[in-house]
C-alpha positions as CSV (number, residue, x, y, z in Angstrom):
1,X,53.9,87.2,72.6
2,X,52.9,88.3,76.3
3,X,53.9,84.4,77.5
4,X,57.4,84.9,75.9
5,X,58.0,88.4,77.5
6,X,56.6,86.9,81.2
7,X,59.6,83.9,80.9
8,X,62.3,86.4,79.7
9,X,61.1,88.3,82.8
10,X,61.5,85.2,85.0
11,X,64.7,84.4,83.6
12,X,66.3,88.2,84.3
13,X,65.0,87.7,88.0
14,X,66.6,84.4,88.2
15,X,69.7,85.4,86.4
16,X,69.9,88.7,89.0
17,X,68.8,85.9,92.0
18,X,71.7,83.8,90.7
19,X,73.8,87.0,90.3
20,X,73.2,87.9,93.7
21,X,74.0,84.4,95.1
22,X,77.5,84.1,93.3
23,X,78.2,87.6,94.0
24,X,78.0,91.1,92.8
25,X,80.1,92.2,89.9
26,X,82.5,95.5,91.3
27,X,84.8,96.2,88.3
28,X,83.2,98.6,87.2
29,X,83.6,101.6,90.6
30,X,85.9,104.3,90.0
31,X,88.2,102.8,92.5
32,X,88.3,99.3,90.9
33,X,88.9,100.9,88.0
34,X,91.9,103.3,89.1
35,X,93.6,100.5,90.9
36,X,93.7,98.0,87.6
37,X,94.8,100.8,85.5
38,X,97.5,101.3,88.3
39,X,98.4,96.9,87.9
40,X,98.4,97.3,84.5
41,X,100.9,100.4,84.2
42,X,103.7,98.3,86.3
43,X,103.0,95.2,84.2
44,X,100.0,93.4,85.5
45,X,97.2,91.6,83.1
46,X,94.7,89.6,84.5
47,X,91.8,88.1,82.7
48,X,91.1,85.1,85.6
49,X,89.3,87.5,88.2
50,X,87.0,90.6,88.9
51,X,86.3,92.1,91.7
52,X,83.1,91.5,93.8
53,X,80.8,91.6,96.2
54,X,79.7,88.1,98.2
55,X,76.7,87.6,100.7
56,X,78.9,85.6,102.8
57,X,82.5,86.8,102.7
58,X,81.8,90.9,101.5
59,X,84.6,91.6,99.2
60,X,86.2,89.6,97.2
61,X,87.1,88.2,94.0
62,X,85.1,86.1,91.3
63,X,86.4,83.9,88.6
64,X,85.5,84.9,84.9
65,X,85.9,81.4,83.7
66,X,86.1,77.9,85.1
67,X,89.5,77.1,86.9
68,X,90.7,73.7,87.3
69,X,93.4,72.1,89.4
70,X,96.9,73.1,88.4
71,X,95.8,76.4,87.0
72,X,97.6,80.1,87.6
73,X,95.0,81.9,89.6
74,X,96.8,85.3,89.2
75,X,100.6,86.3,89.0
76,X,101.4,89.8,90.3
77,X,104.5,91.3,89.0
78,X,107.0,92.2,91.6
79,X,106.5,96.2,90.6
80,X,103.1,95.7,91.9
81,X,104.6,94.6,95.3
82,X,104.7,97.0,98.5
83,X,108.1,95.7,100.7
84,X,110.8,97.1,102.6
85,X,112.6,97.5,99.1
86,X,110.0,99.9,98.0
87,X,110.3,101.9,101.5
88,X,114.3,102.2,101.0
89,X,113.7,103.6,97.6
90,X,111.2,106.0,98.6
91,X,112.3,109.6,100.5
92,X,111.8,107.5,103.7
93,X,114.5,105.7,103.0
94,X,117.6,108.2,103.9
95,X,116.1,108.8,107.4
96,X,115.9,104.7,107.8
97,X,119.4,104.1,107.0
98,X,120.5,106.9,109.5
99,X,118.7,105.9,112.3
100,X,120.0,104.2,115.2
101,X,118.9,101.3,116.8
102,X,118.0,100.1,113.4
103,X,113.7,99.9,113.2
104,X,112.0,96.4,112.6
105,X,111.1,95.9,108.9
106,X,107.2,95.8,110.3
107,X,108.2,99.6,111.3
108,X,109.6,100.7,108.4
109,X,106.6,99.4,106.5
110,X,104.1,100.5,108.8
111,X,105.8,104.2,108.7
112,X,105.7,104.1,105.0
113,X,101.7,103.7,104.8
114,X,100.7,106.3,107.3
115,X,103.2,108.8,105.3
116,X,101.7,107.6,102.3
117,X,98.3,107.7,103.4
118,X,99.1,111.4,104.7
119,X,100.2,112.1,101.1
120,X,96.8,111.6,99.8
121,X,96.7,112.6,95.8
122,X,100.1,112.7,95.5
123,X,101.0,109.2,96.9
124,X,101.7,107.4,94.2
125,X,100.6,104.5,96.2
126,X,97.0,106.1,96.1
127,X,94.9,103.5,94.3
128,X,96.0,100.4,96.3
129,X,95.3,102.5,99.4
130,X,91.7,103.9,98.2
131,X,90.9,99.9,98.7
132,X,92.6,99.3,101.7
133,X,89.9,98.7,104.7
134,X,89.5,101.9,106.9
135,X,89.1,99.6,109.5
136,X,89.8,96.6,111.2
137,X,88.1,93.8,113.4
138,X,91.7,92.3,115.1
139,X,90.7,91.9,119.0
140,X,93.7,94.8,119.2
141,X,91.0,96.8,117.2
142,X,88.1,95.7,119.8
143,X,86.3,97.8,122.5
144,X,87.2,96.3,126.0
145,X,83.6,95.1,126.7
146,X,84.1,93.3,123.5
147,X,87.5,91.3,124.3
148,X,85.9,90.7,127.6
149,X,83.5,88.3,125.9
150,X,86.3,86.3,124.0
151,X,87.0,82.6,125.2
152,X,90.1,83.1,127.5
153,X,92.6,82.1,125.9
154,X,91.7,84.4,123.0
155,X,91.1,87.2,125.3
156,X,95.0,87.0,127.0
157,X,96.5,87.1,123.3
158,X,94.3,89.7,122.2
159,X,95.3,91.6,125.4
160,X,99.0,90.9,124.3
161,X,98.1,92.3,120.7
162,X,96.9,95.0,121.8
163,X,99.7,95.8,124.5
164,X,102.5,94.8,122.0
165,X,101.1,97.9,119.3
166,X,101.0,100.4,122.1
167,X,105.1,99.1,122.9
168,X,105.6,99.7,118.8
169,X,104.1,103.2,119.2
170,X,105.8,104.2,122.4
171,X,109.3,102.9,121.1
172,X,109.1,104.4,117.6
173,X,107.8,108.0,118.9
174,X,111.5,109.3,118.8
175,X,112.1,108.0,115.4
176,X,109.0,109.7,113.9
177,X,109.8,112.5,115.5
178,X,113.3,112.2,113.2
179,X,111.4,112.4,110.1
180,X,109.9,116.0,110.9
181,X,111.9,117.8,107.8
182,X,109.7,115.3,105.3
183,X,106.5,117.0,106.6
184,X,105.0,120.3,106.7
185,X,102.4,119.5,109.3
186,X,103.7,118.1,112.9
187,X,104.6,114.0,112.8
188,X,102.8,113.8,116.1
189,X,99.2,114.4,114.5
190,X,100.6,112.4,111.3
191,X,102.5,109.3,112.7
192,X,99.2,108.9,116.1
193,X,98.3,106.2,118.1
194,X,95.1,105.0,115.8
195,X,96.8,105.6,112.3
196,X,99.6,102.8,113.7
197,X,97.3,100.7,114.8
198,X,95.8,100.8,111.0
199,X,98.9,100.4,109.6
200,X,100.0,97.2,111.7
201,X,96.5,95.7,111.2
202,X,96.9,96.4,107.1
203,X,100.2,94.6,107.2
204,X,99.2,91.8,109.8
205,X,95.9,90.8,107.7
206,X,96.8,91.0,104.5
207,X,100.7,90.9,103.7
208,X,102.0,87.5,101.5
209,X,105.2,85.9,103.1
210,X,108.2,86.4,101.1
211,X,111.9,86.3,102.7
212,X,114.2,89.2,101.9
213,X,117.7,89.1,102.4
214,X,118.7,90.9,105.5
215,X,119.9,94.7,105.6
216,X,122.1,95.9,107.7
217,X,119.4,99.5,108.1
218,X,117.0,97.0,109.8
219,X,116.7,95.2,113.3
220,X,117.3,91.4,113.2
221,X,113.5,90.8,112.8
222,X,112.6,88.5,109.6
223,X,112.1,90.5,106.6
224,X,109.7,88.4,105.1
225,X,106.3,91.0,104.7
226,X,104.6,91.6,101.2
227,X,101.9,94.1,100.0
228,X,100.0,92.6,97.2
229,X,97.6,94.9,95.4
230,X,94.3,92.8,93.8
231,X,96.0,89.8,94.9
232,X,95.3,90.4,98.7
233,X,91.7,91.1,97.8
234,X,91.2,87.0,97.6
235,X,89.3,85.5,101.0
236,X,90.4,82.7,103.2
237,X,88.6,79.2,103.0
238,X,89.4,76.2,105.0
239,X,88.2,74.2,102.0
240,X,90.7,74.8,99.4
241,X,94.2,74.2,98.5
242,X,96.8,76.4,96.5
243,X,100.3,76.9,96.2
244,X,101.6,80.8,96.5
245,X,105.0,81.7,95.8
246,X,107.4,84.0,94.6
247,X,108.2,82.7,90.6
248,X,112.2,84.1,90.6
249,X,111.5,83.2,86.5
250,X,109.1,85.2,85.8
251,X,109.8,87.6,88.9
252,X,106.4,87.8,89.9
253,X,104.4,86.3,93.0
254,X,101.9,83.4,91.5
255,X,99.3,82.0,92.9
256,X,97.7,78.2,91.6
257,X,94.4,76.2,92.5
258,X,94.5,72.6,93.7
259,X,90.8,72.9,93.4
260,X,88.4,73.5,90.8
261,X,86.6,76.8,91.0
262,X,82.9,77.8,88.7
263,X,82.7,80.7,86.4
264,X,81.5,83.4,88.7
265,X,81.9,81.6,91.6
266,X,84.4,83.1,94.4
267,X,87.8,82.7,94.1
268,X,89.0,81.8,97.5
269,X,92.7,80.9,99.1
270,X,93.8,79.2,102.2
271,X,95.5,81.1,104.6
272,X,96.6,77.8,106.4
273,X,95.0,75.3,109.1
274,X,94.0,77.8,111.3
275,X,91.0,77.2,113.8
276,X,88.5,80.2,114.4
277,X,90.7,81.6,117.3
278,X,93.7,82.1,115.1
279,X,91.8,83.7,112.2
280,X,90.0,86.2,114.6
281,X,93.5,86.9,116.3
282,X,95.4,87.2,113.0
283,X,93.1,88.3,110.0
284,X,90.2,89.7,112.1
285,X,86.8,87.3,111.2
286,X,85.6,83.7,111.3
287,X,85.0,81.0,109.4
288,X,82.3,79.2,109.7
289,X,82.2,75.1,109.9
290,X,85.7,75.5,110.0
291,X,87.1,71.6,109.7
292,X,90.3,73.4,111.9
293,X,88.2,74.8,114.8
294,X,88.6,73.6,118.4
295,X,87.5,74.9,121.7
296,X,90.1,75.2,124.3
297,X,90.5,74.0,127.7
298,X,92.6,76.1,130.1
299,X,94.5,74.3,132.9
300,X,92.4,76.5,135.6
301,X,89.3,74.5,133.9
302,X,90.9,71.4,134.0
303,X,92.2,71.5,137.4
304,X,88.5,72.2,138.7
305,X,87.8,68.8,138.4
306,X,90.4,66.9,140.6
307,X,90.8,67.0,144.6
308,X,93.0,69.3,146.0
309,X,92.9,66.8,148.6
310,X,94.8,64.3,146.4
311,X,98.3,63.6,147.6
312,X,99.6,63.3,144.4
313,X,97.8,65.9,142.7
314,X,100.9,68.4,142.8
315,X,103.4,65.7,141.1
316,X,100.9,65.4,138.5
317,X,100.6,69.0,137.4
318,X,104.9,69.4,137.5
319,X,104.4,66.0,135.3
320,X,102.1,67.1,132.7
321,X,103.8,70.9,132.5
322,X,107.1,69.5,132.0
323,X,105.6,67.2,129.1
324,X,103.6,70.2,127.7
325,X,100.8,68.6,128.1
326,X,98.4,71.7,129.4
327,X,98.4,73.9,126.7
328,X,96.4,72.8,123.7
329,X,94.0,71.1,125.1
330,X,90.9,71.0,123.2
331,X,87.7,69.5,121.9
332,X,87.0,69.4,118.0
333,X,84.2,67.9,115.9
334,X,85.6,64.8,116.3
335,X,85.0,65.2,120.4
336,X,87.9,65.7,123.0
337,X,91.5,65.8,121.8
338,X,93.8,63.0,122.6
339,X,96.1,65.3,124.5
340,X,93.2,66.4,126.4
341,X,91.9,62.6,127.2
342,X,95.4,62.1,128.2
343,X,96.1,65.4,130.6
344,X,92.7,63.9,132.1
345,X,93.8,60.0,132.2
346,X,97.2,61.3,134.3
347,X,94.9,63.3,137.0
348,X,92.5,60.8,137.2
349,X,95.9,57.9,138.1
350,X,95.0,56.2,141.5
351,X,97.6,56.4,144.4
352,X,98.1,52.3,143.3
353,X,98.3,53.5,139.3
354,X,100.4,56.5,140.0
355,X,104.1,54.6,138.9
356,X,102.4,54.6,135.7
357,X,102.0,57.5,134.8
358,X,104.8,57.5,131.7
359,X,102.7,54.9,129.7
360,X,100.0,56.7,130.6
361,X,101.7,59.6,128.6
362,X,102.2,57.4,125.6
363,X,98.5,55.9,125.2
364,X,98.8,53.0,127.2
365,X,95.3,52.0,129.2
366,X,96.3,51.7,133.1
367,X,92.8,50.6,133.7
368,X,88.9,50.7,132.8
369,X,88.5,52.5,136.2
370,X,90.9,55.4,134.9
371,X,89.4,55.2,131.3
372,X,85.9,55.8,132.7
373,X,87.0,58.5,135.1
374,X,88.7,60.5,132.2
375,X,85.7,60.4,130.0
376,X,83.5,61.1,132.9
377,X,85.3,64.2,133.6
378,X,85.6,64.9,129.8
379,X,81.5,65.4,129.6
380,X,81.7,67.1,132.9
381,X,84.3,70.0,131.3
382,X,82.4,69.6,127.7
383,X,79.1,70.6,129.6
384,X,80.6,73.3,131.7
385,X,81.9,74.9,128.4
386,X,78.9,74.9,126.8
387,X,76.6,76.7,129.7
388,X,79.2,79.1,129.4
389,X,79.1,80.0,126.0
390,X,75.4,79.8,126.5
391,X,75.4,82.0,129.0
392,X,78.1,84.4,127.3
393,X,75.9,84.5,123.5
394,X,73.0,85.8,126.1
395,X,75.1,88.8,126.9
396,X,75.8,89.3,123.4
397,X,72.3,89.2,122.3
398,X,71.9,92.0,125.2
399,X,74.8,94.2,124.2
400,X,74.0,94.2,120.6
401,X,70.7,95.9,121.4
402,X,72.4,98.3,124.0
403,X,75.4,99.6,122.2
404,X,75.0,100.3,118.9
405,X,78.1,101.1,117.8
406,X,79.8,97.7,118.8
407,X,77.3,96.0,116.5
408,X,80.1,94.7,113.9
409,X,82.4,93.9,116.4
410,X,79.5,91.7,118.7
411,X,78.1,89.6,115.8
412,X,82.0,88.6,115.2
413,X,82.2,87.4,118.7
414,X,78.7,86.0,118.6
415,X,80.4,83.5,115.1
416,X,82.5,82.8,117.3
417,X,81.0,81.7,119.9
418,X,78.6,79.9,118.4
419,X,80.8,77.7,115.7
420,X,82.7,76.5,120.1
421,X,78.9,75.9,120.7
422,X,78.1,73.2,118.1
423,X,81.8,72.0,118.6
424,X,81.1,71.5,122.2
425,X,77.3,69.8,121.4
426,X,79.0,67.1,119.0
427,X,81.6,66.3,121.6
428,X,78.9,66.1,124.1
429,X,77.5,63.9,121.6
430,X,80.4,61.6,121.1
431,X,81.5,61.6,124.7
432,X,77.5,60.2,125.1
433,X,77.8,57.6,122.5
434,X,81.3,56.5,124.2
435,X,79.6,56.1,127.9
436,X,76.7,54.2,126.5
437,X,79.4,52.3,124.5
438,X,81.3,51.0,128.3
439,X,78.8,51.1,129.9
């Protein structure tokens, strides 16, 4: 009898390791609980997903049976949906109409979940926003020491975020200051800097694309945002495929697997082929061993490596600007880009080679001497990168014992940081195996 009750013990701990691992079951907190009654009230039944909690990702959603290719993940009815529709019919909607210059659908929506939010119990919008983040990692989120430690071309477009959400606010003071007769309290305290900057991070991270036809109350911006209660609770993977679209049938927004998915396993979408830089700019986190992921080159780096001195240098540059070829320049897993080999086989043209430069733009080999030169530079710039990240994840380790309170933010960074590391060690790698190769 004691043996039997010592392997029903072992299997608990292993069902609760295995629980653990697949991810914690959520459905049943109050606010879970509030938010499906809310679903099910405008038409929503679901009996694919719960909510849970994942080591990896944090919160998400788990499958309650096997899915296989082909099937309907979820389909949300479009009651559930938040869009500029539901902002028209709401008491927001008068003042919209009224206003001139016409505000940007992303205003109109962003206005509509600060005054909801400011509603509090009597937004009828209440459960979806009791699981809306309270905050957000998008570098326009980020302390400045933080940015500061982003790889440069991530750093001037999170500077740009940031700048372009302090434009929204400045430009849209006067029209909050319009809809003072909805609110008891001033719409300066309501409609602040930080509870815009929420608002546009909710709507940037997590809205669905749809395209609404355009009203004449709006600016000429695309109206194509969607709030999707539940549904936006699904994380990003690089791994998987689905189709997502608006059903015009069955009026609701579905969403189907092209790949199979475990009972109890996550449930996860794909947001598109973005690399690292674009997921931290756009949604805010990182994925790691993302197939997508490159590190870039800036044209300052690149340019470090070729003589000033060179009389041709300067007809070079104009030549690859005006073919594009010095902005996406990049290493991946697979080692240095071909636009990047090829921005490096241009610079490296002798004065003799030089006429040939517009093969050299379409792949042709102008000579070994040239070949060698570009994949000699190519390790040089890989190397350089790499002491620099090196050198940058010290600083990190450094700040995260310093300030406290930039903790979160630092270990997203740090991801970061270190996925460019080991995609600047392969290329290293392959650029070695391709010099032993010529040699």
């Amino acid at each position: 009898m004691k043996k039997s009750r010592g392997r029903t013990g072992r299997k608990r701990r292993r069902k609760h390791l295995k629980s653990f691992m697949d991810g914690v079951n959520c459905s049943h907190e109050l606010e879970y609980i509030q938010l499906k009654k809310w679903l099910k009230e405008r038409g929503f039944e679901d009996s694919n997903l719960r909510p849970a909690e994942f080591w990896e990702t944090g919160r998400g959603l788990m499958a309650t049976k096997a899915l296989q290719a082909g099937d309907l993940v979820i389909s949300l009815p479009e009651k559930c949906l938040l869009t500029t529709g539901t902002v028209l019919s709401s008491c927001l909607g008068g003042y919209i109409v009224k206003w001139k210059p016409p505000v940007s659908p992303l205003l109109a929506l962003c206005t509509f979940l600060i005054a909801e939010k400011h509603a509090g119990e009597k937004s009828p919008w209440k459960p979806y926003l009791d699981v809306l983040p309270k905050t957000y990692t998008c570098p326009a989120c980020l302390d400045h020491d933080v940015i500061n430690l982003l790889p440069k071309p991530l750093k001037k477009k999170a500077q740009e975020q940031k700048m372009m959400i302090q434009e929204l606010f400045r430009s849209s003071r006067a029209f909050f200051s319009f809809l003072q007769p909805l609110f008891a309290e001033n719409t300066g305290s309501i409609f602040n800097y930080s509870a815009l900057e929420w608002a546009w991070c909710t709507i940037n991270t997590r809205t669905i694309y749809m395209k609404h036809p355009h009203r004449e109350c709006f600016s000429l911006e695309p109206d194509v945002y969607a709030l999707a209660p539940y549904l936006d609770l699904l994380n990003h993977s690089p791994n998987v495929q689905v189709k997502a679209a608006f059903n015009e049938q069955t009026r609701s927004y579905e969403i189907r697997t092209n790949s199979q998915c475990n009972k109890y396993q996550e449930v996860f979408i794909c947001y598109g082929p973005h690399d690292n830089q674009r997921l931290l700019l756009e949604y805010g986190f990182v994925a790691m061993d993302n197939p997508h992921s490159s590190v870039y080159v800036s044209a300052d780096t690149l340019l470090k490596y070729f003589s000033p001195l060179d009389k041709q240098r300067k007809a070079k540059v104009a030549i690859l600007k005006d073919h594009d070829f010095l902005e996406n320049l990049t290493f991946g897993w697979d080692g240095p880009s071909w636009r990047l080999l090829t921005a490096l086989k241009v610079l490296s043209l002798g004065a003799d080679e030089f006429a040939c430069w517009r093969r050299t733009l379409l792949g042709a080999v102008t000579s070994a001497r040239n070949e060698q030169q570009a994949l000699d530079t190519a390790a040089k710039i890989c190397q350089f990168l790499i002491e620099e990240t090196q050198h940058v994840l010290l600083q990190i380790s450094q700040l995260k014992r310093d300030k406290e309170n930039l903790k979160t933010h630092l270990a997203l960074v740090e991801m970061l940081r270190s996925e460019d590391l080991k995609i600047l060690q392969k290329s290293a790698e392959i650029l070695c195996n391709l010099n032993l190769a010529t040699a």
